[in-house]
Structures are given as C-alpha cells and as structure tokens.
C-alpha positions in Angstrom: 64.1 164.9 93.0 66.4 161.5 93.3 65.7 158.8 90.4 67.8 156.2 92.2 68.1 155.8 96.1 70.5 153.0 97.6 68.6 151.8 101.0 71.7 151.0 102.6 69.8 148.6 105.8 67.8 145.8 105.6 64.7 144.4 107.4 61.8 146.5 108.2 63.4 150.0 107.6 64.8 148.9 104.8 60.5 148.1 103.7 59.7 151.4 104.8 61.7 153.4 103.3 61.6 151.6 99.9 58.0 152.4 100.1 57.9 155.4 100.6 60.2 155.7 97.2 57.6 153.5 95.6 55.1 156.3 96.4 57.2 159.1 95.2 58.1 157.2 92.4 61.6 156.9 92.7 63.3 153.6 91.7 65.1 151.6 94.9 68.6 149.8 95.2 68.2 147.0 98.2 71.3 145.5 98.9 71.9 142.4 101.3 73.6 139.8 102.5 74.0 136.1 101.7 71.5 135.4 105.4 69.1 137.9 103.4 68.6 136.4 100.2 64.9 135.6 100.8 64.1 139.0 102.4 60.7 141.1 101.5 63.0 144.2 101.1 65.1 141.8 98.5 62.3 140.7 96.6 60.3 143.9 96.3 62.9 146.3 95.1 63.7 147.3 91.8 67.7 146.1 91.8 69.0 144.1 94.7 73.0 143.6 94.5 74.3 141.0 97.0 77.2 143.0 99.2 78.7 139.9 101.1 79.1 137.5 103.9 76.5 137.6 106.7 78.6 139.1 108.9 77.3 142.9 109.0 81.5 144.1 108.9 81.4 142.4 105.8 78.0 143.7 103.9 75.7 146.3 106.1 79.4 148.3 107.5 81.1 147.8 104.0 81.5 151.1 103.3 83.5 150.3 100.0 80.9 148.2 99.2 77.6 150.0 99.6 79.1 153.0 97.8 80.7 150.7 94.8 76.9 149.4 94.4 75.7 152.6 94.5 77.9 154.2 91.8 77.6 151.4 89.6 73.9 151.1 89.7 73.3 155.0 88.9 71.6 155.9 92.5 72.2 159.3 93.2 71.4 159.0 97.1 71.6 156.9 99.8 69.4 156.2 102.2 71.2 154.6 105.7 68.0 153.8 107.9 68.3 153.3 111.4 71.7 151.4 113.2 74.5 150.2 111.1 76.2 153.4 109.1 72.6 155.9 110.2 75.5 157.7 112.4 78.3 157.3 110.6 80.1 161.1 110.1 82.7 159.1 107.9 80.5 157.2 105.7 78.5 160.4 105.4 81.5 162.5 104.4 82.5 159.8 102.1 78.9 159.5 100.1 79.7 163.3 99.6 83.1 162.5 98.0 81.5 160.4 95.9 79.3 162.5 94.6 76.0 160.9 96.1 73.0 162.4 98.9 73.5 161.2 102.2 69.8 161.2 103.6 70.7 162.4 106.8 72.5 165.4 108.4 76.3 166.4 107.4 79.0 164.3 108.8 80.4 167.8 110.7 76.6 167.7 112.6 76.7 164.2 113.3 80.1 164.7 114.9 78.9 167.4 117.0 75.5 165.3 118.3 77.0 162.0 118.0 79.7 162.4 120.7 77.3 163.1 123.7 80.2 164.8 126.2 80.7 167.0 123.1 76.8 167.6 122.2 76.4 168.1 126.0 78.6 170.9 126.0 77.1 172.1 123.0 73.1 172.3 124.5 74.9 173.7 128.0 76.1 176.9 125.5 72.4 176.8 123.8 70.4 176.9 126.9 69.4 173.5 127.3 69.1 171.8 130.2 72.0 169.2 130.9 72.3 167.1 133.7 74.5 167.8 136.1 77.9 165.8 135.3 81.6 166.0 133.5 82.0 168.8 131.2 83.2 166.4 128.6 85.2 163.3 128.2 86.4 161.5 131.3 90.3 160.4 130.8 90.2 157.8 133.6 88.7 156.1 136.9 90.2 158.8 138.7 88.8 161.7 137.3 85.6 159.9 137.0 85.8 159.4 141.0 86.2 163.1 141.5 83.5 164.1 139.0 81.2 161.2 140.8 82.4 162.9 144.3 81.2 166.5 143.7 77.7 165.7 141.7 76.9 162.6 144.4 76.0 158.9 143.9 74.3 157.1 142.0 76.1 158.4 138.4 76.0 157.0 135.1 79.2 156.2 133.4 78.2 156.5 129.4 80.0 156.4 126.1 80.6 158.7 124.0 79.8 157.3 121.1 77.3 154.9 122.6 73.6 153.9 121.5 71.4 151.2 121.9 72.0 150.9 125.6 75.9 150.0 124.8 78.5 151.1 127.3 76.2 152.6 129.8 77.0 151.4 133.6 75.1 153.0 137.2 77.1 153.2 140.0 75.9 153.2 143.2 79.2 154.2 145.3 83.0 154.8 144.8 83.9 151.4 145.3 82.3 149.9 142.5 83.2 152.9 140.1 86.7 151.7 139.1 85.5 148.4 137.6 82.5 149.7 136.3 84.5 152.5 134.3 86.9 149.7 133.1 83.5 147.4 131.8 82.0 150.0 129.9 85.0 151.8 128.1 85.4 147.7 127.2 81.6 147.5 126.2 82.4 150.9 124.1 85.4 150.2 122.2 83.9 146.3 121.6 80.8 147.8 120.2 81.8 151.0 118.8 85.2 151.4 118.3 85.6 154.2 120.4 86.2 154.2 124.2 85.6 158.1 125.3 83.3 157.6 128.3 81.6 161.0 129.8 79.8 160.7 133.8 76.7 162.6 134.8 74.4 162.6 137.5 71.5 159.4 137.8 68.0 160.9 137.8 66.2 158.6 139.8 62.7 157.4 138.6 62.9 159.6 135.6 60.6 159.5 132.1 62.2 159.2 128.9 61.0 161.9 126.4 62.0 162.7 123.1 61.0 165.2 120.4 61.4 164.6 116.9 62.6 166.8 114.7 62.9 168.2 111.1 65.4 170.7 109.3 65.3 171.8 106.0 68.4 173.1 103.9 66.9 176.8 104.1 67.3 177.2 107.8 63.9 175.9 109.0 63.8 173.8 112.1 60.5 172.5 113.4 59.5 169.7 115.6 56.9 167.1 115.3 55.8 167.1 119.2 56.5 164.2 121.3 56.7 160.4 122.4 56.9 158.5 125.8 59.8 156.3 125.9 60.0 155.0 129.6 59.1 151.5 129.0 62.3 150.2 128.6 64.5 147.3 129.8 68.3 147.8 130.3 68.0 150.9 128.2 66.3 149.2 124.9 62.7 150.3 124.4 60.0 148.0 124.2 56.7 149.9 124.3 56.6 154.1 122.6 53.7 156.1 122.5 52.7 159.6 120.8 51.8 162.1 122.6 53.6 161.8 126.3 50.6 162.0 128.7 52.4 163.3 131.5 53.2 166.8 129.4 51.4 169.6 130.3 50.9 172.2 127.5 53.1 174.9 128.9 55.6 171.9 129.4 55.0 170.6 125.7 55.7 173.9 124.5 59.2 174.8 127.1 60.2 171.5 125.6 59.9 171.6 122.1 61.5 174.8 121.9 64.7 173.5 123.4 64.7 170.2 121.5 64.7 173.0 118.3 67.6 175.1 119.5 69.9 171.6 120.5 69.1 170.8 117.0 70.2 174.1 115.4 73.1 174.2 118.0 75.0 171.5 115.8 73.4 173.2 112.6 71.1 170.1 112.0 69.5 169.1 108.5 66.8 166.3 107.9 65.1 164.1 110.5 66.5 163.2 114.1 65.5 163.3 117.2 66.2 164.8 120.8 66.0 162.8 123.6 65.2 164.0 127.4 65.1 162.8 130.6 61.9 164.2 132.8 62.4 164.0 136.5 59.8 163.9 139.0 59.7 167.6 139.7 59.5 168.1 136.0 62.6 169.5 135.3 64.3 168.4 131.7 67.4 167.1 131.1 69.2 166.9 127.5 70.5 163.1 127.1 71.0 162.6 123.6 70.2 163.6 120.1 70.1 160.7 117.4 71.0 161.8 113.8 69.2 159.5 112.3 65.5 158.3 111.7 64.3 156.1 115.3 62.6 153.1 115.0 59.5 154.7 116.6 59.2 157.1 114.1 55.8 155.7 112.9 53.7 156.9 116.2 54.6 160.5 115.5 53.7 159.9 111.8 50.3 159.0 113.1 49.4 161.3 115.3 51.3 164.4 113.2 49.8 162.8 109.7 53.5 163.4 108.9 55.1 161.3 106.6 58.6 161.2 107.9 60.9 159.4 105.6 59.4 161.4 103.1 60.2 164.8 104.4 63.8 163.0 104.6 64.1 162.8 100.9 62.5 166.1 100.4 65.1 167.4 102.5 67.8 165.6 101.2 67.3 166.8 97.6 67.1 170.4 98.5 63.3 171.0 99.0 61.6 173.0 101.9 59.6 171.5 104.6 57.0 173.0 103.4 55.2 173.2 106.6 55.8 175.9 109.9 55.5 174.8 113.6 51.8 175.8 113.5 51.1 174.1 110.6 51.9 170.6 112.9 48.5 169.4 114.8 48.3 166.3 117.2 45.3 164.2 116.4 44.9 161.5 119.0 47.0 159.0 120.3 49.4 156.5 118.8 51.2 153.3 120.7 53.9 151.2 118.8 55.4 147.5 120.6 58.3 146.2 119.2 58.1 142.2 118.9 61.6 140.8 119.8 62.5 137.3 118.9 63.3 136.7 122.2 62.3 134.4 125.4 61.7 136.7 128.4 61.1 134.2 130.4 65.1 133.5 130.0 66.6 136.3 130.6 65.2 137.7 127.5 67.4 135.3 125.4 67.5 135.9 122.1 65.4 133.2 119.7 65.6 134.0 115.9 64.1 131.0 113.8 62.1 130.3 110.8 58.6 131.5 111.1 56.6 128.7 110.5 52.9 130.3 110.6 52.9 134.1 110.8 49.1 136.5 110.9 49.1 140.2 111.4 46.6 142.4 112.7 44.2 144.5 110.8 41.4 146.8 111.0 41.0 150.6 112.0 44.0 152.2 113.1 46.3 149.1 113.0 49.6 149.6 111.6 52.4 146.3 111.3 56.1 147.5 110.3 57.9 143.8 109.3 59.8 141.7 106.9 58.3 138.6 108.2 56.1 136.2 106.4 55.4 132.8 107.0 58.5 130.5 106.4 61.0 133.3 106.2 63.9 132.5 108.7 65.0 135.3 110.8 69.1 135.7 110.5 70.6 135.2 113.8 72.9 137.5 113.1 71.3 140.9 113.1 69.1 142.2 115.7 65.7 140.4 117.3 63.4 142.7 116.1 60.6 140.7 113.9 57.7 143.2 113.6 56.5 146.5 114.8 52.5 147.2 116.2 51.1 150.4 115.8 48.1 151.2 116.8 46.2 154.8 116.3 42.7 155.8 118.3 41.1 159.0 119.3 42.2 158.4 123.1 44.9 156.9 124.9 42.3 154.3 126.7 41.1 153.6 123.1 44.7 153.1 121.7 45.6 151.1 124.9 42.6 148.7 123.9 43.1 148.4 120.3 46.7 147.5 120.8 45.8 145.0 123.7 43.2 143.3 120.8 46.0 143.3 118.2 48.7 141.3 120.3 46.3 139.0 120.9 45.5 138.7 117.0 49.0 138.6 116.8 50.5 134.6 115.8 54.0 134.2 115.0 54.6 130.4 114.9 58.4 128.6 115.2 59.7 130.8 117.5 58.8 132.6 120.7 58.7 136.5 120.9 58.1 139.3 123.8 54.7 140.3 122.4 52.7 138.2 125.3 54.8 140.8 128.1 54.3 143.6 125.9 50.0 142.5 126.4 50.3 142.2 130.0 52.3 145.7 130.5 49.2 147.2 128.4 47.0 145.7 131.6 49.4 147.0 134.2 47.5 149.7 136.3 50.5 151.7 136.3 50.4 152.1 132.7 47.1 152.5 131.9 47.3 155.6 134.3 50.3 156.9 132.6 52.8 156.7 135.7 55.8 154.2 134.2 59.1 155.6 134.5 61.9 154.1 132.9 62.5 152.2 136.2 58.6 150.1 135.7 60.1 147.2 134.0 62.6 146.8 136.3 60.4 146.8 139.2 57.6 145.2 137.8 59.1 142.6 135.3 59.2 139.7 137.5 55.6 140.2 138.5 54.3 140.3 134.8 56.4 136.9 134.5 54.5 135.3 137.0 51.2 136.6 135.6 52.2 135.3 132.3 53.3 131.7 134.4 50.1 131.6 136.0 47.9 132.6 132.8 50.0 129.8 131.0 49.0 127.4 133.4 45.3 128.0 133.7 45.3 127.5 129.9 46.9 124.5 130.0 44.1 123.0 133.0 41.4 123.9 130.9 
C-alpha cells in the first residue's frame, strides 16, 4: 500500500479523498494555490506545498509542478480527483515516467475513452449501443452537413475531447449548422485545446443514465449499478440519484453488462464511469465514459455501501477488488444536489463570496461533501460548486423528503446559491413520479422561478 499520496485538486474532492487516506492511514500531500490558502483541504492535510498563482494554468494544470512536489515530498502516488488533470493521458503517462501511481486508468485507456468519436467507434466494435451519427471525427461544416443529412435533424455537434457541457451545440436545421459547427470547435479548442468535433443524432426527451464502474489490475470488471442524471441544465447536472427508477430489472441487468464490456473495450483499470442516453422506447445509447471519479460518486457509495475512492487506491497499488458482481447489493435510495454559488434568478450567474454564516444538515442518512465553513471566501476563479447534499432513505419518497427537510436546514449566508430551485424541483410532480428527462429543467425552469418569486413574496407580506 501507498505511504504518501499527492491529491493533486482542491475543494471538496480534494476533502474526500484525503479522508479516505486518513482512514487507511496513509499520509496526504495537498497542494494549492495562493486563492486557497485558507482551504479545509489546506489545513487538514499532513504537508501542503503552495504550487502558484491562482490561475489554475499556473498551479492545478502545472504539470511540472504537481510532479516536482510530489517527488520532493516522498509521495509515491497521485491522486487527480475530478476536472483539472482527472483526464489527462499526458499527465498520466508522465506520473509513470516519474516513477509515481497515477490513481486512475493508463494514459493509453484514457486516450481511447477520452476522445468520444474514437470511444464511439470503439463500443460500436464491442456491441454497445451508439447513437446513430459520424463514424468518428468530423473534418468540417461540410461533412458535418452530409452526416446531419443522412441521420435527420435535430443533431448534436460535440467535441471530442469535451466534458462539462463544453463544445456541445443542437442544431435544429442545415441552415444553422455552419455557424454552430464553427461556435463549438471555438468553445472546444478555448476550453480544451483540442478542436475534433464528432455529430450524432439528438434523442429527443431522453434520460441520462450512467453506470459506475470498477477494474482491478487482474482483469476483473464489475459495476456498481446505477444513477439518474436527467436533471440537468445546459448539460451540467444539478440533482443525481441512486438507483434510476425508470430501470426495469431485465433493463438494469442489459445495461450493466454493456457499460462492463465499453469499459473492458479500452482495457479499463480503477474507477470511471459509463454514461447512457435512455430514450423513450427504452432503447440505450453509449454517450460517454469518464476516466475519472464523478462528482456524484457518493450516491452510489450509499446505496452499494461501496467505498469508492477507496477501491481506487486499492486498485491503484495492485490489490484485487475483492468483491464479484454478485457480491454488489442495492439497499435503498440515495439523492445528491449540488449547491452552486450561483443566482438563478439571473441567468444562473455565477456569485462566489465569503460565507459569512454557514449550517449543514444532520441527522439519519444525511451526508454534506464541502470545504466551506463560515468566513471562508470562495475563489472566483474555480468552479461554483460550495457543497454537496446527500441524502440516503429506505425509499425514494423517503429520500425525496429527507433531502427536501435538509435544504431547508441548509443556511449559507454572504452569497446566494441554487439550493432554494434544487427544493422546489424536489416538489415538482414530475419528479416525485420519476418522469424528468434531461429536457425538465428546460421546460419547467421558468415556472419554478416564479414559484420561488411568488413564495419570496408571500414571505416578505407576512
């Protein structure tokens, strides 16, 4: 097993997985920027080594950097967490060059499943379902029109390399395909360095699905079941839950098995997940696999009793799951709402501030992922997310309740966050009976806006 691991993130999965070190008592290097100086992950691990300027090219993406630390202070892994250098084939190349565990897959698998026209031709040859769509990269407009032409309107243009809901565009009709091509290869290269943009087919109304999975280093792939992505603005989830409700057993079970052969089609080792797309018919589409640990991990870890970033280190260091498919149960049902710093009231701007007065949730089944405390000021220059709510209950209806009672427990003073809209989706009818697609917020958002208007303003009367 590691003695030293380098958790080479910050924020809340930088917390999480320096705790589960703590508890396998392995010592942690946290490194950070000059904006995280006063961050939990900072304080509470047991070397911190400041890596630069805020700007996350200059400390979080300094590759140079993170694995100078890491030599110097005697880690012998690294740990990459979620965004930042989670996906990065080169950085996990060079962490092998240098003699140090990257804990995550090879760089040679995250090639294959990183660049989605390539991973799509990959899961065709597997037997997993693809939707319909170029059989790779798209050079230009042009061959995107004729693609667009033969599978019919509306198509998504995507890149490559994208995540995050980065360089993704629908188009409706050939006329606005040209300069929709031209915005997201621009989106793509801005955000990712890399312009390769693929086109498939738009399932309309469809629910996001994915399946996370594990691989050990002695050819044993397994998956931990489910989670229900749909709720989702603009491609960025906002609400996840464990298991999907709209899976029937038989469906569950066709599923998982190809979300294990996608992830043995690129020879996959540690923790990642395989994403679908579940149209109204119930037929399955591949749409991406992320080579990393997700941010929603934690609902699968409460309704599998698996810890994940554990197995990750396991894995990492050469030790066996230890488990088989059968040995996985689901044991009721887990919800998780990520709380933004943002307004969504405008335009879901984003608001990062100093948290004046902050008080999380407690009690039975109540789970709070966050580096915030009161009168820590959150960096403008990283993403919004402030805190993550999970909730675990025997039923959906119970989890649905218990989360609804710990937003409303939920104060974050000094700056305003999403968690009010993630309270009133949890009232929506539709998603109390299980219906949302990944179209709801969409459809629905400005009505929750006024509800939230109108609920301000009786509280103000009274």
């Amino acid at each position: 097993m590691f003695k030293r691991i380098l958790i080479a993130n910050r924020g809340e999965i930088a917390l999480r997985v320096l705790r589960a070190c703590r508890e396998m008592e392995i010592e942690t290097v946290a490194v950070y920027s000059t904006a995280d100086a006063d961050a939990l992950h900072v304080q509470l691990a047991t070397q911190s080594v400041c890596i630069g300027p805020p700007k996350a090219a200059d400390s979080y993406l300094n590759q140079a950097a993170l694995l100078t630390v890491a030599k110097s202070t005697g880690c012998d892994a690294i740990h990459p967490g979620y965004g930042f250098l989670s996906e990065n084939a080169d950085f996990a190349d060079a962490c092998a060059q240098a003699g140090l565990k990257f804990i995550g897959p090879s760089g040679d698998s995250i090639r294959k499943a990183g660049s989605k026209a390539a991973a799509c031709a990959l899961m065709k040859a597997a037997g997993v379902p693809t939707v319909p769509g170029s059989n790779g990269p798209v050079a230009d407009e042009n061959a995107a029109l004729k693609i667009a032409a033969e599978v019919g309107y509306p198509v998504l243009l995507k890149a490559s390399a994208g995540g995050g809901g980065r360089g993704i565009r629908k188009v409706e009709s050939a006329e606005d395909l040209p300069a929709a091509f031209h915005e997201a290869r621009s989106e793509a290269v801005a955000c990712f360095g890399d312009g390769t943009m693929y086109l498939e087919k738009f399932v309309v109304n469809p629910r996001h699905i994915e399946f996370q999975i594990l691989a050990d280093s002695q050819g044993r792939t397994i998956h931990l079941y489910d989670r229900d992505c749909s709720v989702q603005r603009r491609n960025q989830k906002l609400i996840e839950e464990a298991p999907a409700r709209c899976l029937t057993p038989e469906l569950r079970r066709e599923m998982g098995a190809a979300a294990v052969r996608a992830a043995q089609a690129v020879a996959y080792e540690n923790a990642g997940t395989v994403e679908f797309l579940l149209a109204e018919d119930n037929r399955f589409y591949f749409c991406e696999m992320n080579t990393r640990v997700q941010v929603e991990h934690g609902v699968t870890e409460m309704v599998t009793g698996v810890d994940i970033v554990r197995q990750q280190i396991r894995i990492a260091a050469g030790l066996p799951l230890g488990m088989e498919q059968a040995d996985v149960k689901l044991s009721g049902h887990a919800i998780e709402c990520r709380v933004n710093a943002e307004d969504p009231a405008a335009n879901f701007r984003p608001c990062p501030g100093t948290a004046s007065f902050v008080y999380f949730p407690g009690g039975t089944g109540v789970r709070i992922d966050s580096g915030l405390y009161s009168g820590y000021m959150l960096p403008p220059y990283y993403d919004s997310l402030a805190a993550k709510v999970l909730v675990h209950a025997p039923t959906r209806l119970e989890a649905i309740r218990r989360m609804r009672r710990a937003l409303e427990e939920l104060t974050i003073e000094g700056f305003p966050t999403n968690a009010g809209l993630s309270h009133l989706i949890l009232c929506h009818p539709d998603y109390v009976r299980g219906v949302c697609t990944t179209a709801f917020l969409e459809n629905h958002l400005q009505e929750l806006l006024d509800w939230d208007r109108l609920a301000a303003e009786s509280e103000a009367t009274q």
